[in-house]
ROBAPA-197326 format. One record per residue (C-alpha): x, z, y; residue in one letter. Coordinates in steps of 0.25 Angstrom, whole numbers, plus 5000, padded with zeros to 4 digits. Layout:
<guros>
XZYA ...
</guros>
This chain:
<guros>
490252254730X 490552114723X 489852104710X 489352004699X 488051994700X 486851964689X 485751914699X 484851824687X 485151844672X 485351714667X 486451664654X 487851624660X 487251644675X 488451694683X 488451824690X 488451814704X 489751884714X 489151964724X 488852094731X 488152214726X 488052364732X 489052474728X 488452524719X 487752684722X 487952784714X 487252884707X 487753054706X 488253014691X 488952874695X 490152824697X 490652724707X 491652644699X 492552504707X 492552414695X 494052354694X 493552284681X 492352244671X 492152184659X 491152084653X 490352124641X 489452014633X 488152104638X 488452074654X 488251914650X 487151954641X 486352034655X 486751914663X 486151824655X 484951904654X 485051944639X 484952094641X 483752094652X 482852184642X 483852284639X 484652284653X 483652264665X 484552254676X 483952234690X 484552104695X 485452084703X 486452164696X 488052164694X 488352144679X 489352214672X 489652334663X 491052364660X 492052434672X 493352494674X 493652544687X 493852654697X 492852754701X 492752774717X 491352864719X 490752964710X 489253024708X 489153154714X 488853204699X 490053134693X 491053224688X 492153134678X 492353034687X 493053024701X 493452924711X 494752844707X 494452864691X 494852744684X 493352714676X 492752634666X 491452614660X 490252534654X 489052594663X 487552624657X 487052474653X 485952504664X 487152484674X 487852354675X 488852314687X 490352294684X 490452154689X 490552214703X 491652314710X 490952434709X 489952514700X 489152644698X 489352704683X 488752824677X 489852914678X 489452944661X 489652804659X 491052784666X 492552824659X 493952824664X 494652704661X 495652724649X 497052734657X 497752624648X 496852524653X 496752414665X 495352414671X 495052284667X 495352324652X 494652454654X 493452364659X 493552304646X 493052434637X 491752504642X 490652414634X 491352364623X 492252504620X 490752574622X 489852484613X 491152494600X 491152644601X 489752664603X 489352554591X 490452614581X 490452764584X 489152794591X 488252704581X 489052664568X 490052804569X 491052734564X 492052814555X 493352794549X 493152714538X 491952644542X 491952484541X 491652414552X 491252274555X 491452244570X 491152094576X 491852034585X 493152104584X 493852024597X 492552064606X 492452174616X 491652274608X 492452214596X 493852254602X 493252394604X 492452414590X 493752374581X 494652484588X 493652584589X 493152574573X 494552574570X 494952694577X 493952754571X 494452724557X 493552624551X 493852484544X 493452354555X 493052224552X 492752134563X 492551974566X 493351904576X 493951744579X 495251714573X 495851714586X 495551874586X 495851914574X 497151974579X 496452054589X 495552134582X 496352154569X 497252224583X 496152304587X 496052354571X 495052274563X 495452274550X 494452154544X 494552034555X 493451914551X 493651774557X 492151754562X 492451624562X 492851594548X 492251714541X 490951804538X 491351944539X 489951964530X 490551914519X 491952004520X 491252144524X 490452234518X 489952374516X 490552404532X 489852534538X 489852474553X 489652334561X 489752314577X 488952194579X 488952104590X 488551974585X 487151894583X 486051914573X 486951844562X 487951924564X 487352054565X 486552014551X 487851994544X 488252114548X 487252194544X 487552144529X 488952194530X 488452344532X 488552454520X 487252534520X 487252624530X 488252544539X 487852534553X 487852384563X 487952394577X 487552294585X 487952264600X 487452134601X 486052164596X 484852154592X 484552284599X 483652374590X 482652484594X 483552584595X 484152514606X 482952484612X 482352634614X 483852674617X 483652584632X 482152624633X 481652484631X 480152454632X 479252414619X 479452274621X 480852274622X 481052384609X 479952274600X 481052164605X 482152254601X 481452294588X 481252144584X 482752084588X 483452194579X 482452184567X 483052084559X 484552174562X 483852304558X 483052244547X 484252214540X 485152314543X 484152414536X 483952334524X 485352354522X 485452504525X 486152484536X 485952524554X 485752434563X 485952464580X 486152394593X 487052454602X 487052444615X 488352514622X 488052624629X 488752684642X 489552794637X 490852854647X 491252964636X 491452854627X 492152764636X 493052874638X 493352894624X 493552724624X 494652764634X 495452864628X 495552794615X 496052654624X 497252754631X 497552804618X 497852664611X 496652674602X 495852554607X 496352454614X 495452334623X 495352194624X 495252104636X 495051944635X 495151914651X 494951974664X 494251894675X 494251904690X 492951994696X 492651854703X 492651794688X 491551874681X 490551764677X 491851684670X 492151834664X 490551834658X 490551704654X 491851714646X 491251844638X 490051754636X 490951664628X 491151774618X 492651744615X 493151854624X 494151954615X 493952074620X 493352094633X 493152024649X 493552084659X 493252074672X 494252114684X 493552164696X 494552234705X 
</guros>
């Protein structure tokens, strides 16, 4: 099968097009042709070999991590899924492969794809839909009422974390560029802050919950706008301890986890407040709750482009930009 290929981690090195065996599956797998992918920041950070601690993958390996497409085999064991079922999915991070025309996905990992949906925009949802539910209702259980401070309001996880805190009744703030102000005040958020012009530490206060995914400097400010008790999630980093036992990480790598997130959690427990790193799990119940609420009108998605299978490095190097709103999606079949 063709694929896009990771052969050397190196930054901005493209992938290379090529061929890779079908993959094989297991009794629990499922054969899935990929009709379309997305690009997430975390597939540019592995091929520029930012996650090799955390993600050992043996090289040469297909990159990829977000899917919509068709189920043609099953596992003898699998019992939800059958052949010609329409899928989608963001497999275990152990399993990577979505830049190619077909993969094997744990069959607990995979949904079907919300009916109101194209592939290519159902390839948009797995990761980013995934990491906002499991941030605001797994770790902060977000309620109706709650105040919450989301960064990035026009990004992939953004898009998702706005309609999600809102459907769950609480009171959203955010940050995004003056050109997408319109866009996420759409999507609900009641408190819009021009990054640009403005310090949202300076107009909020006492907030129960922030989703953060910026740098050091951001993440610090955002600690100060927490009430006591409030909660920051961070999908950006620095990963804490708890991440580090949670992956099974040796010694070395739990004293280097320990020391990046000591100046975070330092501060966040001066001021009475928790801090975590989140990284998304796999999760196909989830998804399929992601879906239903799609088909009903709840949450809606947003797509920036979609390339051609033949354009993937021109699709990773325009997320690397970070001025994608929404998400990049790649067209495979």
């Amino acid at each position: 099968m063709k694929a896009f290929i990771l052969d050397s981690y190196g930054r901005g090195k493209p992938l290379r097009l090529g061929e890779m065996p079908q993959p094989v599956l297991k009794d629990t797998d499922v054969l899935v042709e990929i009709h379309a992918a997305s690009v997430n920041p975390i597939d540019t950070k592995i091929r520029n070999g930012d996650f090799k601690l955390i993600l050992p993958f043996k090289l040469p390996v297909a990159l990829g991590s977000d899917l919509a497409g068709v189920v043609t085999q099953v596992g003898a064991r699998v019992t939800s899924f059958k052949p010609g079922d329409e899928v989608f999915a963001h497999p275990d991070a152990s399993i990577v492969g979505t830049f190619a025309e077909y993969i094997a996905v744990p069959e607990a990992d995979l949904a079907l794809k919300p009916k109101s949906l194209t592939m290519e925009v159902a390839a948009s949802v797995p990761l980013v839909a995934l990491t906002a539910w499991q941030a605001l209702f797994d770790r902060a259980h977000v309620k109706k009422g709650d105040k919450v401070f989301i960064q990035a309001g026009s990004g992939g996880v953004g898009v998702f974390a706005i309609q999600l805190a809102k459907h769950a009744g609480a009171i959203v703030a955010t940050t995004a560029g003056a050109g997408s102000a319109d866009l996420v005040s759409g999507l609900g958020a009641d408190i819009v802050i021009d990054y640009r012009r403005e310090d949202f530490a300076a107009m909020l206060g006492g907030y129960d919950v922030v989703l953060n995914s910026r740098d050091a400097a951001t993440l610090a400010k955002s600690i100060g706008i927490l009430k006591p008790g409030g909660r920051v999630i961070s999908i950006s980093g620095p990963p804490d301890p708890a991440f580090a036992k949670s992956i099974g990480a040796n010694w070395f790598v739990q004293q280097v986890m320990r020391l990046l997130s000591a100046k975070a959690r330092g501060q966040a427990r001066r001021q009475g407040v928790d801090y975590s790193f989140l990284f998304m799990q796999a999760n196909g119940a989830q998804l399929a709750r992601i879906a239903a609420l799609i088909d009903a009108g709840s949450v809606r998605t947003v797509v920036d482009r979609v390339f051609p299978f033949a354009e993937t490095n021109a699709a990773m190097d325009y997320v690397e930009t970070g001025r994608a709103k929404g998400k990049v999606v790649i067209k495979i079949k």
